[in-house]
ZADO-1210 file (C-alpha; in nm, 4 decimals, padded with zeros to 6 digits):
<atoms>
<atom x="00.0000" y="00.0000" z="00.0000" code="UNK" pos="1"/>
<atom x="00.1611" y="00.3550" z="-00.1000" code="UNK" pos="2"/>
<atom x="00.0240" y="00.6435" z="00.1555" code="UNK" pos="3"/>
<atom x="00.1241" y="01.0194" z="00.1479" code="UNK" pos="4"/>
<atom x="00.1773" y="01.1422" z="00.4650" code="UNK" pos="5"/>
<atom x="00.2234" y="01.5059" z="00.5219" code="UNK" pos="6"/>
<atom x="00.1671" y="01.7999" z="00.8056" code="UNK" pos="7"/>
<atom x="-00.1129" y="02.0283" z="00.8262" code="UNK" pos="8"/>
<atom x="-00.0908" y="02.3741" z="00.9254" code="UNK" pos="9"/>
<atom x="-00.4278" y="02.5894" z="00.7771" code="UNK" pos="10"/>
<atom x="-00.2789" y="02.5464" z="00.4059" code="UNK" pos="11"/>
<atom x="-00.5843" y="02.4853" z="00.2795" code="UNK" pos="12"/>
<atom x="-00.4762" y="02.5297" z="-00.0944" code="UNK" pos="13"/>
<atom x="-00.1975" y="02.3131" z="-00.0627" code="UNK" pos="14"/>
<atom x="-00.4532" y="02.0622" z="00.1216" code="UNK" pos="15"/>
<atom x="-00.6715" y="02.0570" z="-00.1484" code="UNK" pos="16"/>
<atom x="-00.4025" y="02.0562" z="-00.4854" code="UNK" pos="17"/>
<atom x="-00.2271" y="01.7601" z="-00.3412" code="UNK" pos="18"/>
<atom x="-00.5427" y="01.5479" z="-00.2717" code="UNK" pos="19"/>
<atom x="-00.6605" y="01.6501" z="-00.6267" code="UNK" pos="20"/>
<atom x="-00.3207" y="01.4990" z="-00.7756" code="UNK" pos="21"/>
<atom x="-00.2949" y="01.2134" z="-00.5524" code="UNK" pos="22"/>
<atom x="-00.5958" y="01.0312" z="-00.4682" code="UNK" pos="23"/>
<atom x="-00.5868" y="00.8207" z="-00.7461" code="UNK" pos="24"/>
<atom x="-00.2329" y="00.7162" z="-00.7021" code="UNK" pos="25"/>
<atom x="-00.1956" y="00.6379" z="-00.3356" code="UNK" pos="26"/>
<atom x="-00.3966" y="00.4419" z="-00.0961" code="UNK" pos="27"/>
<atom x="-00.5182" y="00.6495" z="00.1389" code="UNK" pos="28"/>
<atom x="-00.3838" y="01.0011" z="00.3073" code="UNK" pos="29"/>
<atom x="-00.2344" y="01.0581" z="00.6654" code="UNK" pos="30"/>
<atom x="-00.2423" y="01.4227" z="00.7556" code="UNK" pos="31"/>
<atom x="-00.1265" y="01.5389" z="01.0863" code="UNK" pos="32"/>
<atom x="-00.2371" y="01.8629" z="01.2740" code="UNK" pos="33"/>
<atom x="-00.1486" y="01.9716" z="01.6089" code="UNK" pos="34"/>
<atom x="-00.2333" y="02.2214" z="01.8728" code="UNK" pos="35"/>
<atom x="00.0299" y="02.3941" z="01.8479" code="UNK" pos="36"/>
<atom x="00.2555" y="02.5580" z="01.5901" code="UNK" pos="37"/>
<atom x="00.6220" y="02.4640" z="01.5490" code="UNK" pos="38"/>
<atom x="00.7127" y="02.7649" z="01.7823" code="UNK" pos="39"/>
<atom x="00.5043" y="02.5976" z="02.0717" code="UNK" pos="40"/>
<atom x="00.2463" y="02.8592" z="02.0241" code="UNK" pos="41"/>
<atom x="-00.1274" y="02.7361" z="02.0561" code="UNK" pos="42"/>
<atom x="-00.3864" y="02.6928" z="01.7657" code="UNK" pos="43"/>
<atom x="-00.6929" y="02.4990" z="01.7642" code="UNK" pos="44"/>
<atom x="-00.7313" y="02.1721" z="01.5010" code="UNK" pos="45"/>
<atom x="-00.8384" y="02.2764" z="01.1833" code="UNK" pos="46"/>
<atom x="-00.7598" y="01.9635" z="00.9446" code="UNK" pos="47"/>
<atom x="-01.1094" y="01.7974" z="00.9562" code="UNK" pos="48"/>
<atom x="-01.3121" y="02.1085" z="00.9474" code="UNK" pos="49"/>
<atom x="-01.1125" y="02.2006" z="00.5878" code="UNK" pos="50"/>
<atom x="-01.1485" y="01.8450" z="00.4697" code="UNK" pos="51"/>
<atom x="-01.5422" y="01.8912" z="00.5031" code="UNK" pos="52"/>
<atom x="-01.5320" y="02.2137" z="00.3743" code="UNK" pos="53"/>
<atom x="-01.3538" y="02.1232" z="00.0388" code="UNK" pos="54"/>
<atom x="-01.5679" y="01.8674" z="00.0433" code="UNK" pos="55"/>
<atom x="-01.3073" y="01.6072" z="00.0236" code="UNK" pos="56"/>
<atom x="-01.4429" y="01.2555" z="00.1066" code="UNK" pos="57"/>
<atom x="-01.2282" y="01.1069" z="00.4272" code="UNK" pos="58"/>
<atom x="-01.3072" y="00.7637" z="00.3218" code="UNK" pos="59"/>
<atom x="-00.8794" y="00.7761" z="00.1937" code="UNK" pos="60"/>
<atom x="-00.8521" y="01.0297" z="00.4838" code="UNK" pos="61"/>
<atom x="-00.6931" y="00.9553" z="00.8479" code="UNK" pos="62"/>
<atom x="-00.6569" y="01.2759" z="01.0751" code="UNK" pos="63"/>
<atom x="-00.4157" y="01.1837" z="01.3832" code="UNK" pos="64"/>
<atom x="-00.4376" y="01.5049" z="01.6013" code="UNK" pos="65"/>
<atom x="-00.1630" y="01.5765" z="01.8445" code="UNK" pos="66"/>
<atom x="-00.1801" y="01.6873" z="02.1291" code="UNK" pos="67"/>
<atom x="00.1698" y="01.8424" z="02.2413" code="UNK" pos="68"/>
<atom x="00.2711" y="01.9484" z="02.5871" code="UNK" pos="69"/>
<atom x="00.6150" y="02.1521" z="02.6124" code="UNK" pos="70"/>
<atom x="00.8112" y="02.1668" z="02.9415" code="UNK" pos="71"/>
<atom x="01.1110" y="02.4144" z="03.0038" code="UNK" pos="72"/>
<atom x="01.2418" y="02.1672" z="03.2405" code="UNK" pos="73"/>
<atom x="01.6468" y="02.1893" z="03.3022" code="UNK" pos="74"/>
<atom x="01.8826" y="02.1275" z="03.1217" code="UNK" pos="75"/>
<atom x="01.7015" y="02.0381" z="02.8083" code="UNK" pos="76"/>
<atom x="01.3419" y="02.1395" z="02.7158" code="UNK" pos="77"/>
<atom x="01.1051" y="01.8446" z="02.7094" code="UNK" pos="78"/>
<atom x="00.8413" y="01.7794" z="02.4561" code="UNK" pos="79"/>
<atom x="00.5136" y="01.5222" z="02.5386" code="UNK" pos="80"/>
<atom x="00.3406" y="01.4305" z="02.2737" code="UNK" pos="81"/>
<atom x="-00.0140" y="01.2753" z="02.3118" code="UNK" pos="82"/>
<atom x="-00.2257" y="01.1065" z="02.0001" code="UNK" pos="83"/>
<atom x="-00.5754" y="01.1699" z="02.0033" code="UNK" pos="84"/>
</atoms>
C-alpha cells in the first residue's frame, strides 16, 4: 500500500491541490495537525473542518491530532506528545 503522509498547518490550498493529484495514485492520506505551531504557540485543530469544507471525502482520509505538551524543564526542554 503507497500512503502520502504530510503535516497540516491551515494550508488549505496546498490541502486541497495535493489530494486533487494524488488520490488516485496512493492508498489512502495521513495528515497530521497539532495544537500547536512549530514555535510551541497554541492553535486549535483545523484539518477535519477544511477536509469537510472542500468537500473532500475522508473515506482515503486519516486525521491523527496531536496533542503536544512543552516543558522548560532543566537542562534540556522536554516535549510530550499525546495522540488523540
Amino acid at each position: 500500500m503507497l500512503f502520502d503522509c504530510f503535516l497540516y498547518f491551515n494550508e488549505k490550498e496546498l490541502l486541497e491541490l495535493r489530494y486533487h493529484m494524488l488520490k488516485d495514485i496512493v492508498d489512502g492520506f495521513i495528515i497530521t495537525d497539532a495544537d500547536r505551531t512549530f514555535k510551541g504557540d497554541k492553535k486549535p485543530f483545523t484539518c477535519v473542518e477544511t477536509l469537510e469544507e472542500l468537500g473532500i471525502p475522508q473515506d482515503k482520509v486519516q486525521v491523527p491530532s496531536w496533542l503536544l505538551v512543552i516543558s522548560n524543564l532543566a537542562p534540556v526542554n522536554r516535549l510530550a506528545v499525546f495522540i488523540i
